[in-house]
N, CA, C and O atoms as a GROMACS GRO file, in nm:
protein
  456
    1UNK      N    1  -6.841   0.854   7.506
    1UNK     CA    2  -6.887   0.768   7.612
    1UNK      C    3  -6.789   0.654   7.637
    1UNK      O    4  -6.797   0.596   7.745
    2UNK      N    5  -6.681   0.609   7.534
    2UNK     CA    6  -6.620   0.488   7.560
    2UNK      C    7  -6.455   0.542   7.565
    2UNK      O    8  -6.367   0.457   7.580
    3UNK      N    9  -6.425   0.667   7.554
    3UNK     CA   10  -6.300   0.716   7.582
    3UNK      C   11  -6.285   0.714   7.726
    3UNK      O   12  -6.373   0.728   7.810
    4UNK      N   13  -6.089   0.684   7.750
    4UNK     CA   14  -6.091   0.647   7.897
    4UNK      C   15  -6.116   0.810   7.975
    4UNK      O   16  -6.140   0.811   8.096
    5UNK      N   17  -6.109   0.926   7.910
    5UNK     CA   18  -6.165   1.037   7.989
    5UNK      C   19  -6.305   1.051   7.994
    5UNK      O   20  -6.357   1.125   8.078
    6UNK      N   21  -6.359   0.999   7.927
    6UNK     CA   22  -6.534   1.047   7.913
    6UNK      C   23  -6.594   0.989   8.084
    6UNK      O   24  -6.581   0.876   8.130
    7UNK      N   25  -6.650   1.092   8.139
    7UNK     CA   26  -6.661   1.098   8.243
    7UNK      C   27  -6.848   0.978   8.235
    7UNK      O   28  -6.944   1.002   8.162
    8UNK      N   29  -6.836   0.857   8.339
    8UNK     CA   30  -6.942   0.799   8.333
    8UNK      C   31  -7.078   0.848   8.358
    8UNK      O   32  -7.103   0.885   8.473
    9UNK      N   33  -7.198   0.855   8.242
    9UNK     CA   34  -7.329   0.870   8.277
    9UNK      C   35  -7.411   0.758   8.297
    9UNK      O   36  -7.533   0.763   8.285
   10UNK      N   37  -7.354   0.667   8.325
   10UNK     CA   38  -7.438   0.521   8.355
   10UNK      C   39  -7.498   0.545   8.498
   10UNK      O   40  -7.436   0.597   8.590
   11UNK      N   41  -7.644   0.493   8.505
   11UNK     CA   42  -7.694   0.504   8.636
   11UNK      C   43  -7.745   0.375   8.752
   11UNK      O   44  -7.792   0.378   8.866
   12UNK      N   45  -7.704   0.250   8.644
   12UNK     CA   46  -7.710   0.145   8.650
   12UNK      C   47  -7.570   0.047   8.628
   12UNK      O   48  -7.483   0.046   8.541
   13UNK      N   49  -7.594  -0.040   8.760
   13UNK     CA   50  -7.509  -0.102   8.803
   13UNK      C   51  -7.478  -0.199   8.666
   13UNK      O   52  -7.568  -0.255   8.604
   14UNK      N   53  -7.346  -0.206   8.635
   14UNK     CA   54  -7.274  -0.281   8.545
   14UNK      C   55  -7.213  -0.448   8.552
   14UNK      O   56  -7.120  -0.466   8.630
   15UNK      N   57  -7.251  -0.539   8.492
   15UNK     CA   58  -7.147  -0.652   8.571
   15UNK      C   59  -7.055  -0.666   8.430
   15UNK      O   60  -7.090  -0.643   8.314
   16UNK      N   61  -6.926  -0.713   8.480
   16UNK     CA   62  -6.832  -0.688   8.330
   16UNK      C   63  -6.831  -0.828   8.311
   16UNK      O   64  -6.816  -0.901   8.410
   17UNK      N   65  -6.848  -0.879   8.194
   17UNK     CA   66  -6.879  -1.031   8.181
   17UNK      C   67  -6.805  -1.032   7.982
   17UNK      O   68  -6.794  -0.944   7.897
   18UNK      N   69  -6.769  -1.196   7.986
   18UNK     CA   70  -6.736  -1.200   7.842
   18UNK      C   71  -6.836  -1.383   7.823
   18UNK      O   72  -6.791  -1.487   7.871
   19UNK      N   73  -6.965  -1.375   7.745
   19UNK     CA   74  -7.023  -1.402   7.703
   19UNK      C   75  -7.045  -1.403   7.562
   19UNK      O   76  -7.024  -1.290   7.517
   20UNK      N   77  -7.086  -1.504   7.451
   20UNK     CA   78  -7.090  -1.564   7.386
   20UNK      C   79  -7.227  -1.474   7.354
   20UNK      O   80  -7.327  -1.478   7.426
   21UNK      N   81  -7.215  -1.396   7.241
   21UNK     CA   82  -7.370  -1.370   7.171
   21UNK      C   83  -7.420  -1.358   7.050
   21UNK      O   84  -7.318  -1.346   6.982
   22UNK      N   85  -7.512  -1.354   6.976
   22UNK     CA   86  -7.534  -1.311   6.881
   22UNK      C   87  -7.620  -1.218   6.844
   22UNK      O   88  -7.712  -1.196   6.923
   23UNK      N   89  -7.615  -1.139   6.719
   23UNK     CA   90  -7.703  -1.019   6.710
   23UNK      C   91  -7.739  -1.047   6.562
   23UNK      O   92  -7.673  -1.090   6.467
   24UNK      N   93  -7.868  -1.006   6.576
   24UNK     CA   94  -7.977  -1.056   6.467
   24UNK      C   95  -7.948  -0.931   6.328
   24UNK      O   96  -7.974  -0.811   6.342
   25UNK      N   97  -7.909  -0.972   6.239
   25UNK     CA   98  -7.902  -0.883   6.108
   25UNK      C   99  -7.982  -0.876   5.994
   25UNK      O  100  -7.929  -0.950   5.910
   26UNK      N  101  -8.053  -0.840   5.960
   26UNK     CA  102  -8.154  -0.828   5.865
   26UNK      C  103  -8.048  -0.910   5.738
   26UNK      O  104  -8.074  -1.019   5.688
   27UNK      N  105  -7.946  -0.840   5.711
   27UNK     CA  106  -7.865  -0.827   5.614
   27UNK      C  107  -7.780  -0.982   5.610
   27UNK      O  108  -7.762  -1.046   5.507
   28UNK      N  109  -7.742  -1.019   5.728
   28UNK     CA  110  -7.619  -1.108   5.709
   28UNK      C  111  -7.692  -1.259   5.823
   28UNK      O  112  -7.626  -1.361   5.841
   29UNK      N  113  -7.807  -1.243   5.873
   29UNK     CA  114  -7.817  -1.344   5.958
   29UNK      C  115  -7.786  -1.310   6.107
   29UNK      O  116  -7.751  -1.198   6.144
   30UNK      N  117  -7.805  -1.424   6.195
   30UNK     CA  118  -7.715  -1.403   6.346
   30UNK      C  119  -7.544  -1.392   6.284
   30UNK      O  120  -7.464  -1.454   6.215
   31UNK      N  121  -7.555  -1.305   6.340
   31UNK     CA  122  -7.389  -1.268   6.393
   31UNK      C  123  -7.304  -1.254   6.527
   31UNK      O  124  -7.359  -1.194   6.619
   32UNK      N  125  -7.182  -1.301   6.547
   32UNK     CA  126  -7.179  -1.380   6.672
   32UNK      C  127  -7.084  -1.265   6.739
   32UNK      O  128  -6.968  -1.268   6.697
   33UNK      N  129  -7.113  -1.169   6.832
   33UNK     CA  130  -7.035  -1.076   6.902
   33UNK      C  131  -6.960  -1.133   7.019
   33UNK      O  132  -6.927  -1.252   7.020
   34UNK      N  133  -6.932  -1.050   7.119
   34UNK     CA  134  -6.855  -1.093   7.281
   34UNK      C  135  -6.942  -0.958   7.390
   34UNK      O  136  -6.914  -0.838   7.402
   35UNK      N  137  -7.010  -1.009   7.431
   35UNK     CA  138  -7.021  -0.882   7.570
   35UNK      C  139  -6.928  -0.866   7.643
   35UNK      O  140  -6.857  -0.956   7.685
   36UNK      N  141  -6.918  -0.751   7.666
   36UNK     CA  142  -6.814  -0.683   7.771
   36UNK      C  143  -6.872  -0.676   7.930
   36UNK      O  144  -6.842  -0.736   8.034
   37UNK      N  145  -6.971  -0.574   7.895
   37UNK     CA  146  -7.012  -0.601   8.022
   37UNK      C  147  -7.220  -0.603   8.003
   37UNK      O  148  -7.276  -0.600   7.894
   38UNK      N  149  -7.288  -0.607   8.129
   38UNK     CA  150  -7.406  -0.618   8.107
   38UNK      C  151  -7.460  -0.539   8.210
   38UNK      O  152  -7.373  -0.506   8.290
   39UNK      N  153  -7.594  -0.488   8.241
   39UNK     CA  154  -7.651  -0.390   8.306
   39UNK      C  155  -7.818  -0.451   8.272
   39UNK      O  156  -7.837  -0.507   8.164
   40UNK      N  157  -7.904  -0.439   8.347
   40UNK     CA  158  -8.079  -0.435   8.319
   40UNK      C  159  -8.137  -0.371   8.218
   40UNK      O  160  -8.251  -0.386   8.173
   41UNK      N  161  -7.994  -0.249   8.162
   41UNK     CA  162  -8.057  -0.140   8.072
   41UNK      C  163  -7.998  -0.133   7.906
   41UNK      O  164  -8.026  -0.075   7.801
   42UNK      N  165  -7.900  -0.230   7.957
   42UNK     CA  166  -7.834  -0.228   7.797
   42UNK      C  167  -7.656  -0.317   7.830
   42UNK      O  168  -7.615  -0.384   7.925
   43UNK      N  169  -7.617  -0.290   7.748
   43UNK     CA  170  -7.481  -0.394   7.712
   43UNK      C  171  -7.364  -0.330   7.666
   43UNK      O  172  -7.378  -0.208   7.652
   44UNK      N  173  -7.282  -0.364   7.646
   44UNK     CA  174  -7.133  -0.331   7.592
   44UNK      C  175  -7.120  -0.493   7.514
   44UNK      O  176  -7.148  -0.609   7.545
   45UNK      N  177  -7.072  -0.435   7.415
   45UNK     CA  178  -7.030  -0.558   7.358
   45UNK      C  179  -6.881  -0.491   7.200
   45UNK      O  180  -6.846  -0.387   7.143
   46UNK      N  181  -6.848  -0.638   7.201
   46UNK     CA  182  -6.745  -0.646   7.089
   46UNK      C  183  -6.734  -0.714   6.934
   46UNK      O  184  -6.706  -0.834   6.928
   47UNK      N  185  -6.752  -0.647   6.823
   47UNK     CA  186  -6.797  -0.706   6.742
   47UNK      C  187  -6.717  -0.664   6.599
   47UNK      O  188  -6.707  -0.547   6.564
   48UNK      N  189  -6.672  -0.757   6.536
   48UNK     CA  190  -6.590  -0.757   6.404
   48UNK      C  191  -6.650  -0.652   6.298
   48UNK      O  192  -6.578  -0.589   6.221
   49UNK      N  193  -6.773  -0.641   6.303
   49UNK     CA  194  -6.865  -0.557   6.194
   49UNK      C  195  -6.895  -0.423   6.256
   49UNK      O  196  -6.917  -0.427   6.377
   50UNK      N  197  -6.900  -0.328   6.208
   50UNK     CA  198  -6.934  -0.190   6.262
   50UNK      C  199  -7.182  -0.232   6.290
   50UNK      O  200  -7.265  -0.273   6.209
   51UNK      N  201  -7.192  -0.194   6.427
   51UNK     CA  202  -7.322  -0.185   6.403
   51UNK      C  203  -7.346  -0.050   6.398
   51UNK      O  204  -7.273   0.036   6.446
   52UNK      N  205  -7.482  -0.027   6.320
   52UNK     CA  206  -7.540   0.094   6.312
   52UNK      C  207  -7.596   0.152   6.408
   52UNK      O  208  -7.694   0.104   6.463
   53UNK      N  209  -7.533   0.283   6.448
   53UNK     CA  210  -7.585   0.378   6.561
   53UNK      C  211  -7.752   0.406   6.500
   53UNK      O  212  -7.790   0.443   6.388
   54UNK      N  213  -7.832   0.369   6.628
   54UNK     CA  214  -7.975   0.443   6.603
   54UNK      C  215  -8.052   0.290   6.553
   54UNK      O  216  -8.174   0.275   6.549
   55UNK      N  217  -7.970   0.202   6.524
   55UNK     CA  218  -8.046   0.103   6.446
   55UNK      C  219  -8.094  -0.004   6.583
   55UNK      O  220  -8.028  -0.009   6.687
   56UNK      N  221  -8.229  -0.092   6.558
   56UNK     CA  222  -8.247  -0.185   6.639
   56UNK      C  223  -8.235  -0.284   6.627
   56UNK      O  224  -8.282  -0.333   6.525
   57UNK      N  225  -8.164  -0.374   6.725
   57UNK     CA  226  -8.145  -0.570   6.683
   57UNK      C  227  -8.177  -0.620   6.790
   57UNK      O  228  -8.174  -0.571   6.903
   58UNK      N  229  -8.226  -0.772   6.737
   58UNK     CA  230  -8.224  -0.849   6.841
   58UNK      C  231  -8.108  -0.906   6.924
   58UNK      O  232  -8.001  -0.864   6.880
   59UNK      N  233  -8.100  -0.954   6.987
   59UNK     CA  234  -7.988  -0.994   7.086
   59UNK      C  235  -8.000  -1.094   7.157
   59UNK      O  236  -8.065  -1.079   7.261
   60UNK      N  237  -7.923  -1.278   7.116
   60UNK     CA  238  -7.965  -1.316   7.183
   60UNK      C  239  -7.797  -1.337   7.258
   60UNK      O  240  -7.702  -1.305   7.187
   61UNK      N  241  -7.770  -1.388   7.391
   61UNK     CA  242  -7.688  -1.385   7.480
   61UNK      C  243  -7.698  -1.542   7.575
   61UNK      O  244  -7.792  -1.574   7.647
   62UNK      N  245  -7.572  -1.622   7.548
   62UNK     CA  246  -7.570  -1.738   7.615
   62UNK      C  247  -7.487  -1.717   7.707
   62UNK      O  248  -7.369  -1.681   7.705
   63UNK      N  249  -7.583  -1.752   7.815
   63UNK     CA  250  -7.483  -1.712   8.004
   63UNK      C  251  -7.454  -1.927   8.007
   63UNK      O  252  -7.540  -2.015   7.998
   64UNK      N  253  -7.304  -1.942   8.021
   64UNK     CA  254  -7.268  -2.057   8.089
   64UNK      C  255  -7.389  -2.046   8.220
   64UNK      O  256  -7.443  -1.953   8.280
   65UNK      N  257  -7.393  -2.186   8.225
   65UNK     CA  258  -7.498  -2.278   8.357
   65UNK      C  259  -7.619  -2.225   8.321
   65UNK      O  260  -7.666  -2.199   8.432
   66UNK      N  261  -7.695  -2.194   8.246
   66UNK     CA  262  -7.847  -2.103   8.210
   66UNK      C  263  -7.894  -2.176   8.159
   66UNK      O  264  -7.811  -2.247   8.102
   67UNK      N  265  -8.040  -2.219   8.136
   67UNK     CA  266  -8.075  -2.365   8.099
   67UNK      C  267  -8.136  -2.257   7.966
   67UNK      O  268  -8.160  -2.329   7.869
   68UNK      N  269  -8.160  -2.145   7.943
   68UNK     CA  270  -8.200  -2.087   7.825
   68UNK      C  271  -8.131  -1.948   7.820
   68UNK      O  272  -8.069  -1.917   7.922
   69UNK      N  273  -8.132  -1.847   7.705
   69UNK     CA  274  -8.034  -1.738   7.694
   69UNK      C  275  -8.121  -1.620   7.677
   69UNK      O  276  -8.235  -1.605   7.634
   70UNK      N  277  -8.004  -1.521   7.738
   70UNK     CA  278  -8.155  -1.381   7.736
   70UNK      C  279  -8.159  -1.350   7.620
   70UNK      O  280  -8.084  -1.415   7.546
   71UNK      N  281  -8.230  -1.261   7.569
   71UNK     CA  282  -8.321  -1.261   7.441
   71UNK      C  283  -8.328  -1.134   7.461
   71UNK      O  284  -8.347  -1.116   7.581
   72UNK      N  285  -8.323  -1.046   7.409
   72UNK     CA  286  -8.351  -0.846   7.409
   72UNK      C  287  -8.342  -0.811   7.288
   72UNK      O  288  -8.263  -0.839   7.197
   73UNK      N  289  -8.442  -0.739   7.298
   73UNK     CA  290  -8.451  -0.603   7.184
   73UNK      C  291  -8.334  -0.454   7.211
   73UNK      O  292  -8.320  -0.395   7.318
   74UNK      N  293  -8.274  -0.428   7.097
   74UNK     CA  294  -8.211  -0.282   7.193
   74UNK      C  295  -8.139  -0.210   7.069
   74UNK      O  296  -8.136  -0.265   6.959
   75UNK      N  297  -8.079  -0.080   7.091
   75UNK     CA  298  -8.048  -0.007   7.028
   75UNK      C  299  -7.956   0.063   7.044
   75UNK      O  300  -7.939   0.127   7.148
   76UNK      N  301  -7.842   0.066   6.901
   76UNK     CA  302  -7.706   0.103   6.953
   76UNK      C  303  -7.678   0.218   6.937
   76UNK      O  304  -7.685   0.276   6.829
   77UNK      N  305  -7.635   0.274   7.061
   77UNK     CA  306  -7.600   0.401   7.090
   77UNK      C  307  -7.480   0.463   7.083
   77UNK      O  308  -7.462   0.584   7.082
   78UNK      N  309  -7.370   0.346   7.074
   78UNK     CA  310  -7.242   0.405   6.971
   78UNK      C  311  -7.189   0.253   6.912
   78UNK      O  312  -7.227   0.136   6.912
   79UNK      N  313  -7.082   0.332   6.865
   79UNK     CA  314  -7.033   0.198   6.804
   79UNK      C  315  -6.867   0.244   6.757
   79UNK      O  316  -6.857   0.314   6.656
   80UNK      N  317  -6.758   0.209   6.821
   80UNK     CA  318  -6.631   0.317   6.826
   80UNK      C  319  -6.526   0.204   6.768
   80UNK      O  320  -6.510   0.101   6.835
   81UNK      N  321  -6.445   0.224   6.630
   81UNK     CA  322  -6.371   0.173   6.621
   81UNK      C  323  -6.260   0.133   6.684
   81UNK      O  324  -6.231   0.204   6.780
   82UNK      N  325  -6.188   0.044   6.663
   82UNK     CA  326  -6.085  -0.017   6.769
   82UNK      C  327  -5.955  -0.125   6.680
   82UNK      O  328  -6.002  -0.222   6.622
   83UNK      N  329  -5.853  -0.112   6.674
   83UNK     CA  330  -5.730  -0.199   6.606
   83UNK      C  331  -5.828  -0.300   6.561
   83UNK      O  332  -5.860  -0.312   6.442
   84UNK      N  333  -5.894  -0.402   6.697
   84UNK     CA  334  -5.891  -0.530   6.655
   84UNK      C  335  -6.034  -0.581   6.587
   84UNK      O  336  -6.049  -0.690   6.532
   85UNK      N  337  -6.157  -0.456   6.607
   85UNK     CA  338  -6.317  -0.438   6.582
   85UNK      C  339  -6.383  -0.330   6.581
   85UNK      O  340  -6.369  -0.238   6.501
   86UNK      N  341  -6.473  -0.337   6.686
   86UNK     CA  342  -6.568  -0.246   6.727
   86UNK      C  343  -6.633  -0.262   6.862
   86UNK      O  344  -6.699  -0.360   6.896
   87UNK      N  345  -6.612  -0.172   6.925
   87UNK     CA  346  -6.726  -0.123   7.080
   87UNK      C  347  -6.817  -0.075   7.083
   87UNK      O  348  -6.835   0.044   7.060
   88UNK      N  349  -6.904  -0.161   7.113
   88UNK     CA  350  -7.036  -0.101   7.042
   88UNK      C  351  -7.118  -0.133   7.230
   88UNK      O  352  -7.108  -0.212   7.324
   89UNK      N  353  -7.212   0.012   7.182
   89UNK     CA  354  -7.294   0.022   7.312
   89UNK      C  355  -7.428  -0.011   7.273
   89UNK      O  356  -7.448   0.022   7.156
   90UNK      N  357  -7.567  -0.087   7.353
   90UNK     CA  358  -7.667  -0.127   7.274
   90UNK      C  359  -7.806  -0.050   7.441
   90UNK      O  360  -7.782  -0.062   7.561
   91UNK      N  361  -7.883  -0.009   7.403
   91UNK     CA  362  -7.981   0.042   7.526
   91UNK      C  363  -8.072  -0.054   7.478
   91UNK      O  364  -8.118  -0.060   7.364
   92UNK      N  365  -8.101  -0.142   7.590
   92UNK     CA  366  -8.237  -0.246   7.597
   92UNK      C  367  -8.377  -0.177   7.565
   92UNK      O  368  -8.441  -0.092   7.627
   93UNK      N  369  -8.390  -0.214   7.499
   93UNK     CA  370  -8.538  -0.161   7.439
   93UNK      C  371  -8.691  -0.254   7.520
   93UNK      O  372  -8.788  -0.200   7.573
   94UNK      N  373  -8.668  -0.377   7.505
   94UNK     CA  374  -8.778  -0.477   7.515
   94UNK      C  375  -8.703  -0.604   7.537
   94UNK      O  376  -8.610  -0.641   7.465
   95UNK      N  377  -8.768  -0.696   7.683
   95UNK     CA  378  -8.703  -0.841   7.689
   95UNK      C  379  -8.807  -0.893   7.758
   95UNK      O  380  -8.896  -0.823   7.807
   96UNK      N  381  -8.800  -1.038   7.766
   96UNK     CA  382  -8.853  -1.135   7.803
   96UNK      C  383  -8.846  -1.115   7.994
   96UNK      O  384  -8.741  -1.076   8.046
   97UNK      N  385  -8.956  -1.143   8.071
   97UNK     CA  386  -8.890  -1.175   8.209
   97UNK      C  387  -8.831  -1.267   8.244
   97UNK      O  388  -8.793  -1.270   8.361
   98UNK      N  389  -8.798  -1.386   8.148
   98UNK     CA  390  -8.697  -1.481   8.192
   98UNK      C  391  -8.551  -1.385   8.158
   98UNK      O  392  -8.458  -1.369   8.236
   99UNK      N  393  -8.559  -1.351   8.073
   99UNK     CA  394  -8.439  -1.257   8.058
   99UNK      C  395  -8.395  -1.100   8.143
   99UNK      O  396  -8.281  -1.074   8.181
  100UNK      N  397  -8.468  -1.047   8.153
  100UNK     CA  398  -8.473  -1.008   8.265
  100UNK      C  399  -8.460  -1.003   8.420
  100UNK      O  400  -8.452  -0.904   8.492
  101UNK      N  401  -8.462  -1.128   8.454
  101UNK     CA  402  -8.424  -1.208   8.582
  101UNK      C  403  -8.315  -1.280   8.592
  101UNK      O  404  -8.275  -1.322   8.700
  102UNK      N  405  -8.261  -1.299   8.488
  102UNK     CA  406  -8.105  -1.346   8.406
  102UNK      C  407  -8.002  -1.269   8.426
  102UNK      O  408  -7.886  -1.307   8.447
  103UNK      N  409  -8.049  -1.138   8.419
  103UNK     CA  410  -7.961  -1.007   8.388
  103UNK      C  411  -7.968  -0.965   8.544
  103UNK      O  412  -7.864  -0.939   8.605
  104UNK      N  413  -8.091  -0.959   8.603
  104UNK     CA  414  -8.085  -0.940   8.750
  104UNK      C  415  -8.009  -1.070   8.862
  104UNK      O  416  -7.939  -1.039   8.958
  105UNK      N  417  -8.032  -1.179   8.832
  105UNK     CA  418  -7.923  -1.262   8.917
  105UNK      C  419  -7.775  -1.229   8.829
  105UNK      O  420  -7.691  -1.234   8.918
  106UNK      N  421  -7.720  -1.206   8.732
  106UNK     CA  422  -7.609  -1.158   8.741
  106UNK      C  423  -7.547  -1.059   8.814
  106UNK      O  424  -7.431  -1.061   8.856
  107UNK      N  425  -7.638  -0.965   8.829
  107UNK     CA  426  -7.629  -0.815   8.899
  107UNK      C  427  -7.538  -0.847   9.064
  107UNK      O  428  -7.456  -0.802   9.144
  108UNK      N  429  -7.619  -0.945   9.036
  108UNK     CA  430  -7.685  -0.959   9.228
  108UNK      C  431  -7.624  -1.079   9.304
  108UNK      O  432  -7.602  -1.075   9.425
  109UNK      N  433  -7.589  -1.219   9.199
  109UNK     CA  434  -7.522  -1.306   9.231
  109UNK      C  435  -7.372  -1.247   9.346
  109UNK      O  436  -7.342  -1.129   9.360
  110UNK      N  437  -7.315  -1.337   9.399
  110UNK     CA  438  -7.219  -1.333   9.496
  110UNK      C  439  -7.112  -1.406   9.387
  110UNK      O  440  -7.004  -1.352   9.366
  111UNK      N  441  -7.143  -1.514   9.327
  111UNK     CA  442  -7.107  -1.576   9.232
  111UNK      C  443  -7.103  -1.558   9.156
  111UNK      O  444  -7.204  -1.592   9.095
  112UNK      N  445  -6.985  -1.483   9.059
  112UNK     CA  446  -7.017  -1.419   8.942
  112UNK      C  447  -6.968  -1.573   8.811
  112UNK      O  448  -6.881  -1.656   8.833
  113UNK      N  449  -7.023  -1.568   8.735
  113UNK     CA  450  -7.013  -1.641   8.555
  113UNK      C  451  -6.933  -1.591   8.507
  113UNK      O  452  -6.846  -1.666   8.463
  114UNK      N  453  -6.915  -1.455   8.488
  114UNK     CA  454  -6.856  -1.384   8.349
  114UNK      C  455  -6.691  -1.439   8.429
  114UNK      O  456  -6.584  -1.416   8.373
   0.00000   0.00000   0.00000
């Protein structure tokens, strides 16, 4: 899915953004990743630690100018080594509608953040 031939099955519009996040670890605490890009349905993100395919975390995500940060449940669907980390893909499981409406004015803004 993250090779530059793998032909795209995304059915949902993408915004490519580099945001400030963290992901909740049973094991180690918040841990602080980078999103790549964002979608209503799930995320791309970049992260020093390999996450576990199949496993679920929380996710919280600070958008510059947002007076609070989205918040999601989700589950990673790969996770592909790389020189400098890991690319890791996450499918939204469960979020807040403030977060949810977060992710939709990004979509939709004229004005993009990322």
């Amino acid at each position: 899915m993250s090779s530059p031939s793998a032909i795209e099955q995304r059915s949902y519009r993408r915004q490519y953004c580099s945001f400030d996040a963290k992901v909740l670890m049973d094991d180690v605490g918040p841990y602080s990743v980078i999103t790549v890009n964002v979608s209503l349905h799930g995320l791309g993100l970049f992260s020093q630690r390999r996450l576990v395919i199949g496993r679920n975390y929380a996710i919280a995500i600070e958008v510059p100018d947002s007076p609070r940060r989205i918040n999601a449940w989700g589950t990673v669907v790969y996770c592909d080594p790389t020189e400098a980390g890991f690319n890791a893909g996450v499918r939204f499981l469960d979020m807040d509608a403030y977060s949810k409406a977060c992710i939709d004015d990004l979509l939709t803004s004229h004005v993009s953040v990322c």
